[in-house]
KEVEXTOR-703658 format. One line per 4 residues: number of its first residue (from 1); their letters; for each residue x, y, z of N, C-alpha, C. Coordinates in nm, 2 decimals, padded with zeros to 4 digits, m for minus. Atoms other than C-alpha are relative to their C-alpha. Layout:
<recs>
NUM> a> X Y Z X Y Z X Y Z | ... .
</recs>
This chain:
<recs>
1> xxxx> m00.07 m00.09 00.08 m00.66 10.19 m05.09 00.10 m00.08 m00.09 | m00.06 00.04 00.08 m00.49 10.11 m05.37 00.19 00.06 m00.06 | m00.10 m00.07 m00.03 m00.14 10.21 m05.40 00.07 m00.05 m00.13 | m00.08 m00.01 00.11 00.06 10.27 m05.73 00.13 00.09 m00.02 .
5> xxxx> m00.15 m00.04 00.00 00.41 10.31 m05.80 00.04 00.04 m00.17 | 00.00 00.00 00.18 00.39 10.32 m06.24 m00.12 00.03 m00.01 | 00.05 m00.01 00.10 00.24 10.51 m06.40 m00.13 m00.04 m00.09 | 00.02 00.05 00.06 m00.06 10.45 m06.64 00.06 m00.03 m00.13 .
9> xxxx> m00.05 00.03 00.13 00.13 10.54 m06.94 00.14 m00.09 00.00 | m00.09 00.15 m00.01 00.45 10.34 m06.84 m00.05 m00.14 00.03 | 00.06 00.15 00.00 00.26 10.06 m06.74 m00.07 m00.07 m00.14 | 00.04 00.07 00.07 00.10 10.02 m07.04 00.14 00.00 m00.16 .
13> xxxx> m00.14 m00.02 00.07 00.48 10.09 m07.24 00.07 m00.13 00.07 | m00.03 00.12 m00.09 00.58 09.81 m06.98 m00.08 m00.15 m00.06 | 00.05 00.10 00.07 00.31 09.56 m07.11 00.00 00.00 m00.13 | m00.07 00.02 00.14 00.45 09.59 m07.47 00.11 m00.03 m00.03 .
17> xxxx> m00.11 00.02 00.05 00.77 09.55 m07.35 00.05 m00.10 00.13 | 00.00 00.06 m00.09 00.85 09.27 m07.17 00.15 m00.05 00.05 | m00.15 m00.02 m00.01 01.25 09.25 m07.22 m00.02 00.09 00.09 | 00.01 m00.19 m00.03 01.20 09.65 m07.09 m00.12 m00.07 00.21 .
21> xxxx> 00.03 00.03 m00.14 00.99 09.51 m06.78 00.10 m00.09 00.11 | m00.07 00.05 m00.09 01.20 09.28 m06.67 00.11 00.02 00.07 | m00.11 m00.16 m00.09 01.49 09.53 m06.62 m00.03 00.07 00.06 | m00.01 m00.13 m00.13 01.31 09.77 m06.46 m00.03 m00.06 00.12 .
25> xxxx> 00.07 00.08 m00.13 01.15 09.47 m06.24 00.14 00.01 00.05 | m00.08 00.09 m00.12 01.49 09.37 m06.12 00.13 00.16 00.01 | m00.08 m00.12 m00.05 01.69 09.72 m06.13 m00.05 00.06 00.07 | 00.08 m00.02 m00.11 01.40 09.85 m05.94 00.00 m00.07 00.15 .
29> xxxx> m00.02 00.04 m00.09 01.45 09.59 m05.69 00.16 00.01 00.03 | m00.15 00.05 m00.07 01.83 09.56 m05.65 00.06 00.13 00.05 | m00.02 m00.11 m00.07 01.81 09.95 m05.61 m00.08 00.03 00.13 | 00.06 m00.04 m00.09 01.56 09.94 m05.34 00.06 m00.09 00.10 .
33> xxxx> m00.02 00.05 m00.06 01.72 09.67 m05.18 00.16 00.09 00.06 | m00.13 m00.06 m00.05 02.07 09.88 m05.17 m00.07 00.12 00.08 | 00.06 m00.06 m00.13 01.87 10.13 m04.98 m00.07 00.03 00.09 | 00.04 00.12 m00.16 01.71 09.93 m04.76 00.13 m00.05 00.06 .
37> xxxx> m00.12 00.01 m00.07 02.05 09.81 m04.67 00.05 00.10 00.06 | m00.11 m00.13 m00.08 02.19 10.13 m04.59 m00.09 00.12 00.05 | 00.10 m00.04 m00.08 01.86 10.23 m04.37 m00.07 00.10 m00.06 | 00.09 m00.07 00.05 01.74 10.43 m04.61 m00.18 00.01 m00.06 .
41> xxxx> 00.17 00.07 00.06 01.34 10.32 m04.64 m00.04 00.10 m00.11 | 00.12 m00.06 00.04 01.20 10.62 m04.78 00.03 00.01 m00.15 | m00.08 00.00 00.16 01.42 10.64 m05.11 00.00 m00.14 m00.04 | m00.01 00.10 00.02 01.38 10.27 m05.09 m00.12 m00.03 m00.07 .
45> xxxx> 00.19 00.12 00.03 00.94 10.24 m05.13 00.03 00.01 m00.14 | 00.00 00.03 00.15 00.98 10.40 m05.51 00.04 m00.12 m00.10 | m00.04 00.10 00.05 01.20 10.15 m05.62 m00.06 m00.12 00.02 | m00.01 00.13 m00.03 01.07 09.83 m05.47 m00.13 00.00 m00.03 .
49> xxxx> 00.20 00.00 00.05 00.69 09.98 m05.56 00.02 m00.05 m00.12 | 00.03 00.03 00.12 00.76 09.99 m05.89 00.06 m00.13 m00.07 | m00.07 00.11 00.03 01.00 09.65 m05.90 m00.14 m00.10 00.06 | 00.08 00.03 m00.08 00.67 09.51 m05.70 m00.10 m00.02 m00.15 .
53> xxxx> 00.06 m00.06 00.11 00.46 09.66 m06.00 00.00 m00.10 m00.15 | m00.07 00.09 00.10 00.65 09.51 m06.28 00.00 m00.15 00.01 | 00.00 00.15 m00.05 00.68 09.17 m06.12 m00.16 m00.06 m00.03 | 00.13 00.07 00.01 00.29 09.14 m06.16 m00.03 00.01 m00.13 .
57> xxxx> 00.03 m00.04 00.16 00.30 09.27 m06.52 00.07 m00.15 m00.01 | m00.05 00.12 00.05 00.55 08.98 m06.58 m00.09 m00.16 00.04 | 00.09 00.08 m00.02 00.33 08.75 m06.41 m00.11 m00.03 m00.07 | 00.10 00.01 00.07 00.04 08.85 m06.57 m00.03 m00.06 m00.16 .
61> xxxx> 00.02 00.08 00.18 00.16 08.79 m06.93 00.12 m00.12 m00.01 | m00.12 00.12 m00.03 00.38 08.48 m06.85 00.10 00.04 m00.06 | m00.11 m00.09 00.06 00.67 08.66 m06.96 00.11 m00.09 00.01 | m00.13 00.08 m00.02 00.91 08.44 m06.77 m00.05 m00.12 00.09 .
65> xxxx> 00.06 00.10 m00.11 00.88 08.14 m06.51 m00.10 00.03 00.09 | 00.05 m00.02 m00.10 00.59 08.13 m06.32 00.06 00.03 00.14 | m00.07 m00.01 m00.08 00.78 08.05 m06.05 00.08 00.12 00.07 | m00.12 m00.11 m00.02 01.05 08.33 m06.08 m00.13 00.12 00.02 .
69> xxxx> 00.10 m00.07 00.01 00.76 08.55 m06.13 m00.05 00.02 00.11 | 00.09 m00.02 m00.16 00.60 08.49 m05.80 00.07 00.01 00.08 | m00.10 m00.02 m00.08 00.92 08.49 m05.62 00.02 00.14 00.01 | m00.03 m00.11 00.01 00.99 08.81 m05.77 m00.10 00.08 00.11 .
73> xxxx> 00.17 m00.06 m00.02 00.64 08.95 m05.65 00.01 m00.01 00.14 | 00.03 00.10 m00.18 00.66 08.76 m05.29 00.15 00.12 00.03 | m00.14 m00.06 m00.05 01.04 08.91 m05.21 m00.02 00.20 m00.07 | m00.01 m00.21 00.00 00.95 09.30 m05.37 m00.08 00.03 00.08 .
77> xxxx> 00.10 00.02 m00.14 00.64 09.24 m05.13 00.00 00.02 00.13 | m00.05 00.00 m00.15 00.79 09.18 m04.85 00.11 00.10 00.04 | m00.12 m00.06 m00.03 01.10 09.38 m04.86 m00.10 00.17 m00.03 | 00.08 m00.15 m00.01 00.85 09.74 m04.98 m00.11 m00.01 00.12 .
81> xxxx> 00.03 00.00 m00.14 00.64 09.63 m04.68 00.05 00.02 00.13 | m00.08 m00.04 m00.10 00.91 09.62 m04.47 00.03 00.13 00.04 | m00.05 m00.15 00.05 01.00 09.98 m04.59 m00.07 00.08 00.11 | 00.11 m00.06 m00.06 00.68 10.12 m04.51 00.00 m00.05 00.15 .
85> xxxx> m00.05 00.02 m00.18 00.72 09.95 m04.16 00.06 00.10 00.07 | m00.12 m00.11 m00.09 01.05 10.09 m04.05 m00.08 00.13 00.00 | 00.00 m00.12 m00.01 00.88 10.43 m04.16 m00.15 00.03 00.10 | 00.13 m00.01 m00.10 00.55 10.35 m03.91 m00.08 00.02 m00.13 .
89> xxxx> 00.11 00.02 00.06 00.30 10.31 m04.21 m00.02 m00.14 00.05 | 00.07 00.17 00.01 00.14 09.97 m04.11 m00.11 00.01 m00.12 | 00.13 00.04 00.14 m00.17 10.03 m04.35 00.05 00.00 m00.10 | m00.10 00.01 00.11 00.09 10.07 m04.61 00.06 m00.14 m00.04 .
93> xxxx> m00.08 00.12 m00.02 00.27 09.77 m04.54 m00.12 m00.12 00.01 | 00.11 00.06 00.02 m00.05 09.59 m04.47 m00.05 m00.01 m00.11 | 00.12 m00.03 00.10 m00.23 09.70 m04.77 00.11 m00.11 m00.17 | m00.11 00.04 00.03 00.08 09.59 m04.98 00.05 m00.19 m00.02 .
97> xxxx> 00.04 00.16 m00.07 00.08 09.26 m04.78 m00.08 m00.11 m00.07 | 00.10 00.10 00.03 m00.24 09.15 m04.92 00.02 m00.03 m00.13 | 00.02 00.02 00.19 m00.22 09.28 m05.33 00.07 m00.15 00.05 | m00.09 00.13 00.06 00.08 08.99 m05.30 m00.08 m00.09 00.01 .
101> xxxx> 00.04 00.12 m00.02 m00.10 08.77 m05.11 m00.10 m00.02 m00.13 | 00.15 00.06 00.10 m00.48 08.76 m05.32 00.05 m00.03 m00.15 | m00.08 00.03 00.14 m00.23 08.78 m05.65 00.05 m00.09 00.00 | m00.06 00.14 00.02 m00.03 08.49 m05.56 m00.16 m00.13 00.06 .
105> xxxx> 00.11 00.04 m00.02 m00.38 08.35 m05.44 m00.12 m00.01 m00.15 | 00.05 00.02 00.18 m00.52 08.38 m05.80 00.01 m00.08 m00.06 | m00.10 00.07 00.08 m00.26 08.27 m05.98 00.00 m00.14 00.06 | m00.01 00.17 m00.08 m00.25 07.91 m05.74 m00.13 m00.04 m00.06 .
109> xxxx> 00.10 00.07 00.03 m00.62 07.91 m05.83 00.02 m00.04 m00.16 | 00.00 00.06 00.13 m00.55 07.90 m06.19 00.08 m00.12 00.00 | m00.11 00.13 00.03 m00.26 07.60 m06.13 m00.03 m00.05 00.11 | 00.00 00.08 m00.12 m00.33 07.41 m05.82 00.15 m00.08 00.02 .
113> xxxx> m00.12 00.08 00.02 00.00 07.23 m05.89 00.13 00.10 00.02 | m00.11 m00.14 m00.02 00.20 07.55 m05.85 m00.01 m00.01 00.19 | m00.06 m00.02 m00.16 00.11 07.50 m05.44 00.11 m00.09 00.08 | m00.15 00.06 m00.04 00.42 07.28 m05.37 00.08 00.09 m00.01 .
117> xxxx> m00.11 m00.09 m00.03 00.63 07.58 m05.39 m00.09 00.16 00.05 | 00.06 m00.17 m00.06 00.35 07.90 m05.37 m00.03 m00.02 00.20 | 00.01 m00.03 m00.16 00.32 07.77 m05.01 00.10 00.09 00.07 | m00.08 m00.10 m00.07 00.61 07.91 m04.89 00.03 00.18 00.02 .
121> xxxx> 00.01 m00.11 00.07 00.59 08.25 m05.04 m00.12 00.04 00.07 | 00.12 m00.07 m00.11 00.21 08.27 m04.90 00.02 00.04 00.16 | m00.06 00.03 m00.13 00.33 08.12 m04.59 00.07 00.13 00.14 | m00.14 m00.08 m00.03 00.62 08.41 m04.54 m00.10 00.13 m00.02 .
125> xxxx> 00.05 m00.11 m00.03 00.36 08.68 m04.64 m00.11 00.02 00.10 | 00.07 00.05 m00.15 00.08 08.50 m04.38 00.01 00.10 00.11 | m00.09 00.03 m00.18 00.32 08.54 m04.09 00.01 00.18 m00.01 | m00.02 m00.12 m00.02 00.45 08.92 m04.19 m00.13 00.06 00.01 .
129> xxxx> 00.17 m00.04 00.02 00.06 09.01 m04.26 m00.04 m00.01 00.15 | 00.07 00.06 m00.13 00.00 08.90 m03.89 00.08 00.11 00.08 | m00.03 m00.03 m00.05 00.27 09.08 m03.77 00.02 00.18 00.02 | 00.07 m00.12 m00.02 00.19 09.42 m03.89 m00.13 00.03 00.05 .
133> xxxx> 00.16 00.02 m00.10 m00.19 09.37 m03.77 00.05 00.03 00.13 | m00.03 00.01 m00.09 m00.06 09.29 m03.43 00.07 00.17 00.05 | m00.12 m00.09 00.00 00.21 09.62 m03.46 m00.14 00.10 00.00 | 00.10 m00.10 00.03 m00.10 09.82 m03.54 m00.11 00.05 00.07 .
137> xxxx> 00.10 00.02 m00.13 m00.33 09.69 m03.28 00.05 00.09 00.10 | m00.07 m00.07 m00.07 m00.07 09.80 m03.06 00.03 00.13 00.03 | m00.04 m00.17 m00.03 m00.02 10.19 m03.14 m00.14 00.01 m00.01 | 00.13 m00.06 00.00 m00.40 10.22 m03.21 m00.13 m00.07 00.03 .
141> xxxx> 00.08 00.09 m00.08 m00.60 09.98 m03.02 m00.11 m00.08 m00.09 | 00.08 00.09 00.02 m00.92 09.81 m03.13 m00.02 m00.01 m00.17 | 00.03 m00.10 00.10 m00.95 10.03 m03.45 00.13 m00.01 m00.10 | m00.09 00.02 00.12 m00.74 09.84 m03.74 m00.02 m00.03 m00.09 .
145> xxxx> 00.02 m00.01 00.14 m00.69 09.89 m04.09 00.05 m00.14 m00.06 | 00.00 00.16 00.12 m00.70 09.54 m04.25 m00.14 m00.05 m00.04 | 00.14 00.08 00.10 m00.94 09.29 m04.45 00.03 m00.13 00.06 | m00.05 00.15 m00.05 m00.97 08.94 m04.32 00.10 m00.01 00.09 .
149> xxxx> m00.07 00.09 m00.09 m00.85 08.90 m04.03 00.03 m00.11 00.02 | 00.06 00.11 m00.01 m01.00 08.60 m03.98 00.06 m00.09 m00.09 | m00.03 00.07 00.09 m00.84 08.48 m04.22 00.17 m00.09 00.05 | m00.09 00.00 m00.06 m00.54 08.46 m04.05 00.04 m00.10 00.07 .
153> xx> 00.06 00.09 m00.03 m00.65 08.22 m03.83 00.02 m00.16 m00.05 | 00.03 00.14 00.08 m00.53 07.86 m03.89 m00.06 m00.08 00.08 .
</recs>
């Protein structure tokens, strides 16, 4: 499943405006993260989807630092994953999990020299990736919604 937070017609008002993305990238995050702080998840996923969203747009058209770019992407990743956790979606949070990962997985293939720092970022989504699997196994036994397990696996 594919899970969208923007829009086609803002997304494509987003990739013409890349000043205009990078605001909503990080107002989108700084609001999802204030209610994520104050246990609010569910008013938290819109925000952090579409600060999630935005972050790959900026990636996509090198807008700004690679780097900053995949940070952004890795941390709105992890923190709208989380969301969906606290709220008992695992396939949510799972599904979430991966776009980041195979996206920051791309993007390394095009640079190889970008993995001195994309390790940590993969690394950090790895481990959470494992630990919703495991969370999932747990309420619904053999019968889990992921891709590559196995992959998992070092």
């Amino acid at each position: 499943m594919k899970l969208r937070f923007i829009c086609a017609t803002h997304q494509q008002e987003l990739k013409l405006n890349m000043d205009k993305t990078l605001h909503f990238c990080q107002s989108g995050f700084d609001t999802g993260q204030f209610y994520n702080d104050h246990l609010q998840w569910k008013e938290a996923i819109p925000h952090l989807g579409c600060a999630f969203e935005a972050a790959e747009i900026l990636l996509s058209h090198n807008a700004i630092d690679t780097e900053v770019s995949c940070d952004w992407l890795a941390k709105s990743a992890l923190l709208l994953a989380q969301n969906f956790n606290k709220l008992d979606y695992q396939s949510q949070a799972e599904d979430i999990t991966w776009m980041a990962i195979n996206r920051l997985e791309e993007q390394l293939a095009l640079d190889r020299t970008q993995g001195i720092w994309m390790e940590q970022y993969l690394t950090t989504l790895y481990a959470k990736l494992k630990v919703y699997i495991i969370k999932a196994a747990k309420v619904h036994g053999p019968k889990v919604n992921s891709q590559k397990v196995e992959s998992l696996m070092h």
